[in-house]
matplotlib code that plots the C-alpha trace (Angstrom):
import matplotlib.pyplot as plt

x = [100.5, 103.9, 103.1, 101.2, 104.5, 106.6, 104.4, 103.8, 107.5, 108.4, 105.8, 108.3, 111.6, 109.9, 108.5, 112.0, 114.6, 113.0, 114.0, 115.4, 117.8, 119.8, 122.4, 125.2, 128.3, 127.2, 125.0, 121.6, 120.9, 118.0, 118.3, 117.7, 115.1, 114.8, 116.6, 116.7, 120.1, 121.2, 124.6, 125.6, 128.4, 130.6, 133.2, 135.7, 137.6, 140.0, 142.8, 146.3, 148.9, 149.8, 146.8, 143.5, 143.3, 139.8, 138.7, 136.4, 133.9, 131.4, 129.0, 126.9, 124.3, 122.3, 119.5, 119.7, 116.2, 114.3, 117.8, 121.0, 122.5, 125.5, 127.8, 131.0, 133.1, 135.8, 137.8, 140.2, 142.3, 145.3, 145.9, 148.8, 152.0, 151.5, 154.9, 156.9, 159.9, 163.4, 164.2, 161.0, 163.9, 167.6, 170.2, 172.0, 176.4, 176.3, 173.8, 170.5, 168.1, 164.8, 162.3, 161.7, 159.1, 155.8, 155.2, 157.8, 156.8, 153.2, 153.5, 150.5, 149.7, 145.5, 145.3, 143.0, 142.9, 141.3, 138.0, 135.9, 133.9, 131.1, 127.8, 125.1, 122.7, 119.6, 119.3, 116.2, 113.3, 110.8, 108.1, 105.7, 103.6, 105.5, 108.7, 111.1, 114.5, 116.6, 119.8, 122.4, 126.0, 128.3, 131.4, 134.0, 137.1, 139.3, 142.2, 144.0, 146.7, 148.4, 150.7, 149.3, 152.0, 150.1, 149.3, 145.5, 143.6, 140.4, 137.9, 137.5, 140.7, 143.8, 144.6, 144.3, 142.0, 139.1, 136.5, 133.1, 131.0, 126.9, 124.6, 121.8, 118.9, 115.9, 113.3, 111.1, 108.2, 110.6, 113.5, 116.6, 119.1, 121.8, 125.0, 128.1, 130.9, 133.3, 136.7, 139.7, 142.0, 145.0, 147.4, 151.0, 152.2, 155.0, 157.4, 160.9, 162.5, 160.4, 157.1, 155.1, 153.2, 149.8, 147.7, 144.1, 141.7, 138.5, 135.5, 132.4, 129.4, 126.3, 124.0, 120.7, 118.6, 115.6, 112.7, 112.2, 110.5, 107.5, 105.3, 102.9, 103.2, 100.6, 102.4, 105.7, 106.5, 107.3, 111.1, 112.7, 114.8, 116.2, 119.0, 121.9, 124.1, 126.5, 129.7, 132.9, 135.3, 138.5, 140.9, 144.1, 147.4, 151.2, 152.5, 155.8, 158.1, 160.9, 163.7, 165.6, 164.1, 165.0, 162.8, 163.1, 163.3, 160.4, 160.6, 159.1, 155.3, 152.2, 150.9, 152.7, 151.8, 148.6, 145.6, 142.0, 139.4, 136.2, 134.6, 131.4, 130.2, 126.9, 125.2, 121.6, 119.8, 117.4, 115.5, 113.8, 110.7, 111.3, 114.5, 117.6, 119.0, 121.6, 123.7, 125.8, 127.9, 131.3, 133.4, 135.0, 137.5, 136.0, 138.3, 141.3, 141.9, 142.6, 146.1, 144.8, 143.1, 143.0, 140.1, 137.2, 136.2, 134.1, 131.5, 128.8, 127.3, 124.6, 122.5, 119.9, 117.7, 117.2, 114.3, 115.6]
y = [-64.1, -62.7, -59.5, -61.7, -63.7, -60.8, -59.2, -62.5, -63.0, -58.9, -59.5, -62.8, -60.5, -58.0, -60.5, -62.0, -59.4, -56.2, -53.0, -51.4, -54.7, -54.2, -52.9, -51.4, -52.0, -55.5, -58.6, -59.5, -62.5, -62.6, -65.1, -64.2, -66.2, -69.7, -69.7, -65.9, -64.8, -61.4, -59.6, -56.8, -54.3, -52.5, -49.8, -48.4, -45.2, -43.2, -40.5, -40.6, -37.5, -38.5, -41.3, -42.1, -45.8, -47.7, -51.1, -53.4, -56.3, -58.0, -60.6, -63.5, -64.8, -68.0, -69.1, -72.5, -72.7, -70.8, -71.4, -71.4, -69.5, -69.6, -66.2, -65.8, -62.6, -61.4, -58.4, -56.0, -53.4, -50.7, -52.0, -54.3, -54.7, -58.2, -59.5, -57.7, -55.8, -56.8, -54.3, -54.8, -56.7, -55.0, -55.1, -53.0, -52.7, -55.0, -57.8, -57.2, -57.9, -55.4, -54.4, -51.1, -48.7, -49.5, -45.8, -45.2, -48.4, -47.0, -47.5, -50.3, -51.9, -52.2, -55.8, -58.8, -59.5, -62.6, -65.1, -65.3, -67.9, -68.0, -69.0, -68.1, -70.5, -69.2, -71.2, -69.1, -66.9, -65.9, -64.1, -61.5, -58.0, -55.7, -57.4, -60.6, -61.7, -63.7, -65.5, -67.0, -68.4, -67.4, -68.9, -67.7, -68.6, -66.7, -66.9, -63.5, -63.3, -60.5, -59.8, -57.6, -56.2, -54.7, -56.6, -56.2, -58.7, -58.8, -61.6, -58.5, -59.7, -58.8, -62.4, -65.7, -66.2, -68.6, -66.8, -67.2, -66.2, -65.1, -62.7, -61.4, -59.0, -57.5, -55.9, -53.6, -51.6, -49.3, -49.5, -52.9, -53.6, -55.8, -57.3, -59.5, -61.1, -63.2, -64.2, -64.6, -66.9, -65.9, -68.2, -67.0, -65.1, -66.8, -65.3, -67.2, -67.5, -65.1, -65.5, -63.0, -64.4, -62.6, -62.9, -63.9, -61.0, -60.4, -58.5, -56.9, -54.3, -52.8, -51.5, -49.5, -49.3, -46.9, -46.6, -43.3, -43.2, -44.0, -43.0, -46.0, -48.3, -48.1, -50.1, -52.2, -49.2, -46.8, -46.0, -46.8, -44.6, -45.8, -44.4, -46.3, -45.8, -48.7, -49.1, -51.4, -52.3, -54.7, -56.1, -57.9, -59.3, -58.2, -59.3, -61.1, -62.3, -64.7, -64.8, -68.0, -69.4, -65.9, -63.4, -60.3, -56.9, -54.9, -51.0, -48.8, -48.9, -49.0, -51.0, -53.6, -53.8, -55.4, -53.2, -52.3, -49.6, -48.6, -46.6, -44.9, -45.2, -43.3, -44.9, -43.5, -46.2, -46.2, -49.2, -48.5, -50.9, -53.0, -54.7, -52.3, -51.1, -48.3, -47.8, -44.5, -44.4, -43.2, -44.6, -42.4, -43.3, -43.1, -45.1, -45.3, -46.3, -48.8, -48.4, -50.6, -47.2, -43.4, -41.7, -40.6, -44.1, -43.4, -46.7, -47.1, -50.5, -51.3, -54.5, -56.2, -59.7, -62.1, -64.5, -67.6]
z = [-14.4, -14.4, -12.5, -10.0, -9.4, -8.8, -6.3, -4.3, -4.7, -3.4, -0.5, 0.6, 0.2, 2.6, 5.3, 5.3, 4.8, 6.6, 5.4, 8.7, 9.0, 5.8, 7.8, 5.2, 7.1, 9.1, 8.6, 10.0, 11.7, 8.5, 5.2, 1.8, 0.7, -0.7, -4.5, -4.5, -5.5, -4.3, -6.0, -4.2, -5.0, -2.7, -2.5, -0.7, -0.8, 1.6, 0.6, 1.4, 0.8, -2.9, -3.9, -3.5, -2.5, -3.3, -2.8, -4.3, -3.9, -5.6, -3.4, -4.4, -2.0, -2.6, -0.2, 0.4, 2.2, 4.8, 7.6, 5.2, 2.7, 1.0, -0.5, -2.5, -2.6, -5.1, -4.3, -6.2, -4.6, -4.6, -1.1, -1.4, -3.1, -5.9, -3.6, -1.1, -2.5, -2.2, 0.2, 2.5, 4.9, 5.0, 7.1, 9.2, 9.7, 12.6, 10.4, 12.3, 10.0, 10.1, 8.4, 6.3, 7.3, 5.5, 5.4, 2.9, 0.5, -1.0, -4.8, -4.8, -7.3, -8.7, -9.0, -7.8, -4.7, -2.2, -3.1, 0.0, 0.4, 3.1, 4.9, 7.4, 9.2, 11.4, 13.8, 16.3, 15.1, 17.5, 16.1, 17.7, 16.7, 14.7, 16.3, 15.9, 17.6, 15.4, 15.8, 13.3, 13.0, 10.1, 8.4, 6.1, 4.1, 2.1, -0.1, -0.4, -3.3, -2.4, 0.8, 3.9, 5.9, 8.9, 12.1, 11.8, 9.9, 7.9, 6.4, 3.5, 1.2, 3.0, 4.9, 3.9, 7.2, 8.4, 10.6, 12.2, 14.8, 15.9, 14.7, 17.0, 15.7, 16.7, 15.2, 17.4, 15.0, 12.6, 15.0, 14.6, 16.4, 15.9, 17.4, 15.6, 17.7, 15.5, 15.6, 12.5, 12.6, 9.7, 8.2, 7.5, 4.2, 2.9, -0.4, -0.8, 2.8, 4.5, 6.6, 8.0, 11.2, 11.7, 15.3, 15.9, 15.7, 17.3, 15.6, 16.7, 16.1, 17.2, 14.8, 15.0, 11.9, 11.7, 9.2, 8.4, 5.0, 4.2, 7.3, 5.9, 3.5, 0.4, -2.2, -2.8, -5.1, -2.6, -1.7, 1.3, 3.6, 6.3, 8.6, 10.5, 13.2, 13.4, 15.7, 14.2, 16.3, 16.5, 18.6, 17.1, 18.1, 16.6, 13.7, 13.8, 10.6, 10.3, 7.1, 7.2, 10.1, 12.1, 13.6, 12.0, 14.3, 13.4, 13.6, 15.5, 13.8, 15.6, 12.1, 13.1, 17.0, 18.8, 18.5, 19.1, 17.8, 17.8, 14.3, 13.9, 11.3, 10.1, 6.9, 4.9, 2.4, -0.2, -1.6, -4.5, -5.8, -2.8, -5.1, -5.8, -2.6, -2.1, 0.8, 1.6, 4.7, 6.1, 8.8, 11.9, 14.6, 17.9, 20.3, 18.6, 14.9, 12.4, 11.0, 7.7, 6.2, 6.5, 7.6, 6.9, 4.9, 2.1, 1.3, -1.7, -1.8, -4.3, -4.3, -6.7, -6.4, -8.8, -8.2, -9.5]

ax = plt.figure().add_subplot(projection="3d")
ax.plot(x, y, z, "-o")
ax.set_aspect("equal")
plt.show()
C-alpha cells in the first residue's frame, strides 16, 4: 500500500512540476503540489583577491492547493558588515562629509543574514498535447539584518525590500520557456544618525529549459538531465545617504550609481527518482555587470519533497 502511494503521489509531482521547468536560477509559473512541502538548498560562491565570499539559503515551499503556495527563506552570508564601521562616513579639512570607498572596507563578517517571506498564485493554465502555457503572480517580503552598501538591491537577503511581479511559462514537448518581470521596492537602512536611501529596482529573465535525458521515459526511476540557458538581468536606481539629516557626498563608485546588466547564466540538472533534484550553474556578464559580486558566480542548489 505504501509503495502504491508513493508512485501515485511521484506520477502528481511530474504532471505538475515538469522536469524541463525547474529552472535553477528563476521560477516557473508551476505550483508544488497540494500539502507537498519542498526544502531546497542553495549556494553561492565567487572569489575576490584575498577571500572567497559564499552565500547561503535554505527554502521552504508549502502548497496551499492546486493555485497557491506559500515559501520562507533564511539566508547566511560573508556579504555584509553586522553594522557599518565608524569610519564608513569621514570628513574632509573643509567639513564635507563623504563616504569611504567600499573597496577598501572588505573584512565581512559570516553571520545571518535576512528571512524572506513569500508566495506564488497561478492564476491561467491552458492545457494542450505535450504542451501548456501557464501564468502566475508572486509576492515577497524580507527582513535583512545586516547593512548593504551598494545601490543595487535584491529580494535574496541584502535589503529589507517588498517585491512582486508575473511569471509566464511554456511548455512545448522537451523544450520550456519562461519569462519573470518584477519589481523591488527597498526600505532605508538606518544605524544611529545615518540612513542609507536605496532606489526601486527592476528584475527580469528569460529562460529555456531542455530535456535531454532520458530519450523515453520507462519508469519514475530514471534520472533526469536537463540543460538551461537562462538570462538575468537588472536595472536599479542610485543610492543616496544622509547623517544628521544631510546628504552625504558619495565618491566616485560605480557601486553606488544607477545601473543595469544582463548575465548569462548556463545551468545542467539532475533529478534523481523523480524526488532529489540537483542544480549546477554559473553566472556570466553579458551586457554589463553587477557590482554586488565578482564573476564567474558559482551556484549548487539541491532540493528534496516531502509528501505531507
Amino acid at each position: 500500500m505504501k509503495s502504491i502511494l508513493i508512485s501515485v503521489l511521484t506520477v502528481f509531482i511530474i504532471s505538475n512540476l515538469n522536469a524541463q521547468e525547474l529552472y535553477p536560477n528563476s521560477e516557473p509559473a508551476s505550483i508544488n503540489p497540494k500539502n507537498t512541502l519542498g526544502i531546497r538548498l542553495m549556494n553561492e560562491a565567487y572569489f575576490t583577491s584575498n577571500v572567497t565570499r559564499t552565500w547561503h539559503g535554505a527554502m521552504f515551499m508549502y502548497g496551499v492547493n492546486s493555485k497557491f503556495m506559500l515559501s520562507a527563506m533564511f539566508t547566511t552570508s560573508n556579504h555584509h558588515y553586522k553594522s557599518l564601521p565608524a569610519n564608513f562616513i569621514q570628513s574632509d579639512s573643509n567639513n564635507v562629509e563623504f563616504v569611504q570607498n567600499n573597496q577598501t572596507l572588505q573584512k565581512y563578517n559570516y553571520a545571518f543574514e535576512a528571512i524572506n517571506l513569500g508566495f506564488r498564485y497561478r492564476f491561467l493554465n491552458k492545457d494542450g498535447d505535450h504542451k501548456h502555457f501557464r501564468m502566475a503572480l508572486y509576492g515577497n517580503g524580507v527582513y535583512a539584518f545586516q547593512p548593504h552598501d551598494e545601490a543595487e538591491t535584491t529580494l535574496m537577503g541584502d535589503n529589507k525590500a517588498i517585491g512582486g511581479g508575473i511569471i509566464s511559462t511554456a511548455l512545448i514537448n522537451k523544450l520550456a520557456i519562461s519569462f519573470t518581470g518584477g519589481i523591488i521596492k527597498p526600505f532605508a537602512y538606518t544605524q544611529n544618525q545615518m540612513a542609507i536611501n536605496y532606489g526601486n529596482a527592476y528584475n527580469y529573465s528569460l529562460s529555456f529549459g531542455y530535456l535531454v535525458y532520458p530519450f523515453k521515459y520507462k519508469n519514475f526511476n530514471q534520472t533526469n538531465i536537463n540543460l538551461y540557458v537562462e538570462f538575468l538581468g537588472k536595472s536599479y536606481d542610485a543610492m543616496s545617504i544622509t547623517n544628521n539629516r544631510k546628504d552625504v557626498v558619495l565618491q566616485n563608485n560605480k557601486a553606488y550609481d544607477n545601473g543595469n546588466y544582463i548575465e548569462f547564466r548556463p545551468a545542467i540538472q539532475f533529478i534523481v527518482k523523480s524526488n532529489l533534484r540537483i542544480d549546477c550553474s554559473t553566472a556570466l556578464p553579458l551586457v554589463n555587470k553587477s557590482y554586488i559580486r565578482n564573476y564567474p558566480l558559482y551556484m549548487l542548489n539541491l532540493q528534496y519533497y516531502i509528501f505531507l
